[in-house]
C-alpha positions in Angstrom: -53.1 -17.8 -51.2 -50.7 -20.3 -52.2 -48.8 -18.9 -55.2 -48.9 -15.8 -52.7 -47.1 -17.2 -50.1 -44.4 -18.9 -53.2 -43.8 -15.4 -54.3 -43.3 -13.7 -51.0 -40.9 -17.0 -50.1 -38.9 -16.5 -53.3 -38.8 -12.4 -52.5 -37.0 -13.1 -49.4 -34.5 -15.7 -51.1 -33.5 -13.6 -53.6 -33.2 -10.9 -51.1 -31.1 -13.2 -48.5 -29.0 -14.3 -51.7 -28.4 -10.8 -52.9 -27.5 -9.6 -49.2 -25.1 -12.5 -49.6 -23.8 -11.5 -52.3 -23.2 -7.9 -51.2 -21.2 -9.7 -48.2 -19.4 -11.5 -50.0 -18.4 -9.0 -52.2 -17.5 -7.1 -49.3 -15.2 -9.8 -47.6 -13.6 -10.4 -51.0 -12.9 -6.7 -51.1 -11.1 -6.8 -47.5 -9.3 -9.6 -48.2 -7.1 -8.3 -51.2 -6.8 -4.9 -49.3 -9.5 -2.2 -50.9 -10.6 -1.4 -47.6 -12.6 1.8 -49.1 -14.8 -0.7 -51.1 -15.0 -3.0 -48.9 -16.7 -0.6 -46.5 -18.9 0.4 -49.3 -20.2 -2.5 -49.5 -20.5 -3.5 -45.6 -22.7 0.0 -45.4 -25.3 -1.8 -47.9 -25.5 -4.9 -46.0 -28.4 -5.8 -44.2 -29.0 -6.2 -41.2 -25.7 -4.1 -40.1 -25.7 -5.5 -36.9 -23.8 -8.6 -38.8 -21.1 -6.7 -40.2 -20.7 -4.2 -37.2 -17.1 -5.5 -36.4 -16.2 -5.9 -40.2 -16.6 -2.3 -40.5 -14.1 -2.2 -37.4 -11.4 -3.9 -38.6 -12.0 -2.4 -42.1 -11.3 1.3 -40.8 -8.3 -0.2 -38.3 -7.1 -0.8 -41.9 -7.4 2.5 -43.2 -5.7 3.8 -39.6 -9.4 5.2 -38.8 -9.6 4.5 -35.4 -11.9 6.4 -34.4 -14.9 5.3 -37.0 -13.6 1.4 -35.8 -14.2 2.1 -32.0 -17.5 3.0 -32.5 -18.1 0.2 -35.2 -16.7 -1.7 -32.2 -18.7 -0.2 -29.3 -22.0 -0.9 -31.6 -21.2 -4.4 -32.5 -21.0 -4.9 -28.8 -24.2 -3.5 -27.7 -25.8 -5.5 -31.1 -23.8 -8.6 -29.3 -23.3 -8.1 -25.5 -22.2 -11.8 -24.7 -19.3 -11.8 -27.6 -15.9 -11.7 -25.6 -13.9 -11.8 -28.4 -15.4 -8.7 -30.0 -14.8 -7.5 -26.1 -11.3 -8.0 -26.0 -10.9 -6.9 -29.7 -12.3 -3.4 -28.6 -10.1 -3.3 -25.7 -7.2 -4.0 -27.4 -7.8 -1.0 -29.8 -8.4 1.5 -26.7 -5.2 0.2 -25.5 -3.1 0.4 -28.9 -5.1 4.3 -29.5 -3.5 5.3 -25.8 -7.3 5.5 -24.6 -6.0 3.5 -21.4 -8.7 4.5 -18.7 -10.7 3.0 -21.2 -8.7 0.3 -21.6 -8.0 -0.9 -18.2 -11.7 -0.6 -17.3 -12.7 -2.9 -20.6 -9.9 -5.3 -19.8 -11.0 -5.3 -15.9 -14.2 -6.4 -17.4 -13.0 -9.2 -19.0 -10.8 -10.5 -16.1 -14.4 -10.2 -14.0 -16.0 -12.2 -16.7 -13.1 -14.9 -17.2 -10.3 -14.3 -14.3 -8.9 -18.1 -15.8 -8.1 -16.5 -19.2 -4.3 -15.9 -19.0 -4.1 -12.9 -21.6 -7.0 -11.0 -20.3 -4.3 -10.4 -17.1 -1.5 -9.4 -19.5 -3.3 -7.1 -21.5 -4.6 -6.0 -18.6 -1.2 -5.6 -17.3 0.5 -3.8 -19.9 -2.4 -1.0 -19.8 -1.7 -0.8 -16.0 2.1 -0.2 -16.7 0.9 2.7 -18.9 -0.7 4.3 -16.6 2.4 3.9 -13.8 0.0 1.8 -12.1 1.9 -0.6 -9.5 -0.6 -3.3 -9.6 0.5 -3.9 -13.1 3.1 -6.5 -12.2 0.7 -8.5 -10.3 -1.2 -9.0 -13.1 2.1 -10.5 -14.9 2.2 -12.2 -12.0 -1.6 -13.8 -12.1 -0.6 -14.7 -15.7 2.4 -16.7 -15.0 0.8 -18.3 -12.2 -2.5 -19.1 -15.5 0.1 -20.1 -17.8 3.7 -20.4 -17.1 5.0 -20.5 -21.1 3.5 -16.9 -21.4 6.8 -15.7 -22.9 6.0 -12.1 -23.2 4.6 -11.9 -19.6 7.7 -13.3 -18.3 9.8 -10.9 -19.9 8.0 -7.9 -18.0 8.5 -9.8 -14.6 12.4 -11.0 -15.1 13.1 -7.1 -16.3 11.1 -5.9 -13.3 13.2 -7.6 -11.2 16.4 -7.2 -13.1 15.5 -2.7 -12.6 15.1 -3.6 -9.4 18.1 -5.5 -9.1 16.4 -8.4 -7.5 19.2 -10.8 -9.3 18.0 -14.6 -7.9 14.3 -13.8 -9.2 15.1 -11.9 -12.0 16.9 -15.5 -13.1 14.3 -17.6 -11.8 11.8 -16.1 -14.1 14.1 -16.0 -17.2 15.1 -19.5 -16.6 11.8 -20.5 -16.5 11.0 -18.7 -20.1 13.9 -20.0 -21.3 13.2 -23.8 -20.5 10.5 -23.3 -22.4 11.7 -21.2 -25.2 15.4 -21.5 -25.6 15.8 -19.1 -28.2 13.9 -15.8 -26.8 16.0 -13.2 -27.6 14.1 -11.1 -25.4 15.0 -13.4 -21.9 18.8 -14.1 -23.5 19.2 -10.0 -23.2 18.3 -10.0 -20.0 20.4 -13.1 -18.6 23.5 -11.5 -20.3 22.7 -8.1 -18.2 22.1 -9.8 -15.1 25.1 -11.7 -15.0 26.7 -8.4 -16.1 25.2 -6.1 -13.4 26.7 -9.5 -10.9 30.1 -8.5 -12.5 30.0 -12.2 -13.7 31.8 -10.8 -16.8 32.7 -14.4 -18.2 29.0 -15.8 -17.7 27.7 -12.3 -19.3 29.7 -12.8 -22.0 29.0 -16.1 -23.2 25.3 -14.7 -23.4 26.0 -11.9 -24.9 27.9 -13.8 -27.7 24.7 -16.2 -28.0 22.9 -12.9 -29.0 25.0 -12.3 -31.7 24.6 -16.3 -33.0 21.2 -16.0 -33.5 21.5 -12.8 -35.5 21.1 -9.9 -33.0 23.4 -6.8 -33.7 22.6 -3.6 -31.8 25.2 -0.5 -30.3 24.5 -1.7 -27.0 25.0 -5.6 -27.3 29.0 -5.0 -29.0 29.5 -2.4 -26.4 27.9 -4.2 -23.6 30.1 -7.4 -24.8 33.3 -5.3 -25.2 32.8 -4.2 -21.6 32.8 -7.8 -20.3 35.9 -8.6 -22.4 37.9 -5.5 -21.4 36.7 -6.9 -17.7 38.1 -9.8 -18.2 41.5 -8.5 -19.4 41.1 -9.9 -23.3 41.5 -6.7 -24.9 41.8 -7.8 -28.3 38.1 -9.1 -28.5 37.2 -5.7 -26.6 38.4 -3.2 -29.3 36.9 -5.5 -32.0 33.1 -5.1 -30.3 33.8 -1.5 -29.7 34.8 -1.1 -33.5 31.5 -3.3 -34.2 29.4 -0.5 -32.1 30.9 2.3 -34.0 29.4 1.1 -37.0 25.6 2.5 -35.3 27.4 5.6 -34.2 30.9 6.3 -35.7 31.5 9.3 -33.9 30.8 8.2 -30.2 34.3 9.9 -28.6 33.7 8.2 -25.7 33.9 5.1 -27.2 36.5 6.1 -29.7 38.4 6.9 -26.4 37.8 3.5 -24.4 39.6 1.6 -27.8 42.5 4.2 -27.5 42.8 3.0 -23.5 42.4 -0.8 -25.1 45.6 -0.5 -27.1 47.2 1.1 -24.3 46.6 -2.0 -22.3 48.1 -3.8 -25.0 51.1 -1.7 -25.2 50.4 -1.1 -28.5 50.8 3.2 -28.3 50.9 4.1 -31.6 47.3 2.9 -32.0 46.5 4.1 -28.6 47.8 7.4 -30.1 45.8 7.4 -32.8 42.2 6.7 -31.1 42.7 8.8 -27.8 43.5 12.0 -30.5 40.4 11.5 -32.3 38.3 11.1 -29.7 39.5 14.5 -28.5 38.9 16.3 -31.0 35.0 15.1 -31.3 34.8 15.9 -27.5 33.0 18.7 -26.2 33.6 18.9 -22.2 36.5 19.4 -19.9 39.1 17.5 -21.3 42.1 17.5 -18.7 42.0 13.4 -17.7 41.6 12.3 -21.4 44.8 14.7 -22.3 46.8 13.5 -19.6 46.3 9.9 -20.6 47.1 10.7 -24.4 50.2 12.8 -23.1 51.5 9.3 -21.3 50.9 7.2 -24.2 53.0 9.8 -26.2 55.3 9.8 -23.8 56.1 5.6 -23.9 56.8 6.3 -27.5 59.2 9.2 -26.5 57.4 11.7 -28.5 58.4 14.3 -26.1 57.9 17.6 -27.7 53.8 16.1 -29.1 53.2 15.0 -25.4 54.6 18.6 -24.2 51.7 20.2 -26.7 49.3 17.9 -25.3 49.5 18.2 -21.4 49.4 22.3 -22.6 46.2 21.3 -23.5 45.0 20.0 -20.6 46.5 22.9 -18.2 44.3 25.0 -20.6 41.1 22.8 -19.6 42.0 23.2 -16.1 45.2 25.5 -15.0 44.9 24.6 -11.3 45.1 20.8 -11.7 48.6 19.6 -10.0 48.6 16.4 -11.8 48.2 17.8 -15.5 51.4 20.6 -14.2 53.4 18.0 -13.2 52.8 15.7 -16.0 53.9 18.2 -18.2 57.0 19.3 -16.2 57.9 15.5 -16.0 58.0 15.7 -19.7 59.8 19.0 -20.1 62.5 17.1 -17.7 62.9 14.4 -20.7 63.0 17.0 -23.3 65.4 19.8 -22.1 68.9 18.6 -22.7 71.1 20.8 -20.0 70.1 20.4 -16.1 69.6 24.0 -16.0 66.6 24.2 -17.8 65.2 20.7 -16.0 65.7 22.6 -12.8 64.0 25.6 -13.2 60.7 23.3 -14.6 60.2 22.1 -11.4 61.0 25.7 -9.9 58.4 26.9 -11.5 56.4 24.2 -10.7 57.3 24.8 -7.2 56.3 28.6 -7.5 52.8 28.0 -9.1 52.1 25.1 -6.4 53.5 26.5 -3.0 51.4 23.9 -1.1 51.5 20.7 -3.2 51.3 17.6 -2.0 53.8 16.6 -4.1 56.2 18.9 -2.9 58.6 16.1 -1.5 58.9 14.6 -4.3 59.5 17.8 -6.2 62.1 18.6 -3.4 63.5 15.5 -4.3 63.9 15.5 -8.3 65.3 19.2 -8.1 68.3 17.2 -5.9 68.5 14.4 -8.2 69.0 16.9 -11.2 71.9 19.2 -9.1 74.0 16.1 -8.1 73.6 14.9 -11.8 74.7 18.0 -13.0 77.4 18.3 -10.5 78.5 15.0 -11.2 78.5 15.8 -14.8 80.9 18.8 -14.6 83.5 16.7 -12.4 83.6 14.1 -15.4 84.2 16.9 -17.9 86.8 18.4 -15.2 88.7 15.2 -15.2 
């Protein structure tokens, strides 16, 4: 009876050691990333209720979601009080967009432990999925659990900031910030806060702090550029435009907004040569833009260019007044004998019967005769 009972004891050794073996095999597998295996072995495991959730995150490895939510849901039914393998399996639903799912396995949790602050943010951030409302008050139940929560006070500060509820938006990014002084996440946002205040300076400086801790995006240069142009330094507005060209070198918009940069400046020639590229990447009625161009070419006295360019803009739009008068403005400055000058604004006068420049039309037509008339009593003399 004895050496019966020894041999049976030493049977289920060997067979606890060997189904430690397998396991450890199995882990080691995992570990240095031969997922396959490694599931090969967990199947041959006993008893599988032990390596249930191994088998989970083995096939979340292999992007087999499917096989690890049900290796999930049956490690929870071999385990019902385990909240971690809980909140694992609701973190899946949530990542697979299985958000009904999700919210109701999350709302669990909270039930089970409302005190655990990322049970509400998880919760939250299937909520917002869903376009569910209550979402921010879960961020809110969060912050109130744990005021650090950095990523839960992102969601409320840019809640508020869309909403354009300024004094909390800052409260809440303050309040990451104090804790976290280098959240890139929270800087973003106090820069475009103090922007949409049309606090231009303040905007800046946190705009700038972006780029000293190594952010570089389109929108940060041309956000920045904005606030310099604002602010009337020009100089450091071209050079953050130029920087966002580099994500999208043929934005014409942008292309135009440097052009309008070095007008400010007074430097035309590169004015010039901006405006004129960005015209011809744009597709949409370009009258305005062409106008603008035709006055920088005009402050350089390039006369018979700006004449071909307000052509253009007639062309986008023939019944615009402004773009006709720009152009007969410039014809004025070109033509050499009064005659000519005259009949411009004649003609000007004729396409435009009821202008509401007509005075001033009137006006310029008198100017030229007593010029000329003036003129021809000099050469009389």
């Amino acid at each position: 009876m004895i050496r019966v009972l020894l041999i049976c004891l030493m049977f289920i050794a060997f067979k606890t050691e060997a189904q430690t073996s397998v396991l450890n095999i199995a882990d080691s597998l995992f570990t240095h990333g031969n997922y396959a295996k490694a599931i090969e072995q967990y199947n041959i495991c006993s008893p599988q209720e032990a390596v249930y959730s191994k088998l989970a995150k083995a096939y979340i490895a292999l992007g087999n979601y499917d096989k690890a939510l049900l290796n999930y849901d049956k490690a929870i039914k071999a385990d019902p009080e385990n909240l971690l393998l809980k909140y694992d399996y609701a973190k899946l639903l949530s990542s697979t967009k299985n958000l009904n799912k999700a919210s109701e396995a999350f709302s669990k949790l909270v039930e089970i432990d409302s005190l655990n602050p990322n049970y509400h943010y998880e919760l939250g951030l299937v909520l917002e999925q869903l376009k569910d409302s209550t979402a921010q008050t879960q961020f809110i139940k969060t912050f109130e659990l744990d005021n650090t929560h950095q990523k839960t006070i992102f969601k409320i500060a840019k809640f508020y900031l869309i909403k354009r509820k300024h004094d909390s938006a800052a409260y809440y990014i303050d309040r990451g910030l104090k804790s976290y002084e280098n959240n890139r996440e929270l800087i973003s946002l106090k820069a475009q806060n103090y922007y949409w205040l049309q606090d231009y300076t303040n905007a800046a400086k946190w705009f700038e702090k972006l780029l000293d801790l190594g952010e570089s995006s389109e929108f940060i240069h041309e956000k920045l550029s904005l606030c310099y142009a604002q602010i009337y330094d020009y100089e450091k507005a071209i050079e953050q435009r130029l920087q966002a060209l580099n994500y999208n070198p043929n934005n014409a918009a942008a292309i135009y907004v440097i052009g309008t940069y070095y007008e400010e400046l007074r430097d035309f020639k590169n004015a010039e040569t901006y405006m004129s590229k960005a015209l011809l990447l744009m597709d949409q009625p370009l009258d305005a833009e062409y106008r603008r161009l035709g006055a920088v070419l005009n402050q350089q006295k390039k006369y018979k260019e700006a004449i071909e360019v307000f052509k253009k803009a007639i062309k986008e739009d023939p019944a615009n007044e402004f773009s006709n008068l720009h152009l007969a403005i410039t014809l004025e400055q070109y033509y050499g004998d009064y005659d000519s000058k005259i009949n411009v604004y004649e003609n000007f006068k004729k396409k435009f019967p009821n202008s509401k420049m007509k005075n001033f039309i009137d006006s310029r037509i008198d100017e030229i005769k007593k010029e000329k008339f003036l003129n021809e009593e000099e050469k009389e003399d």
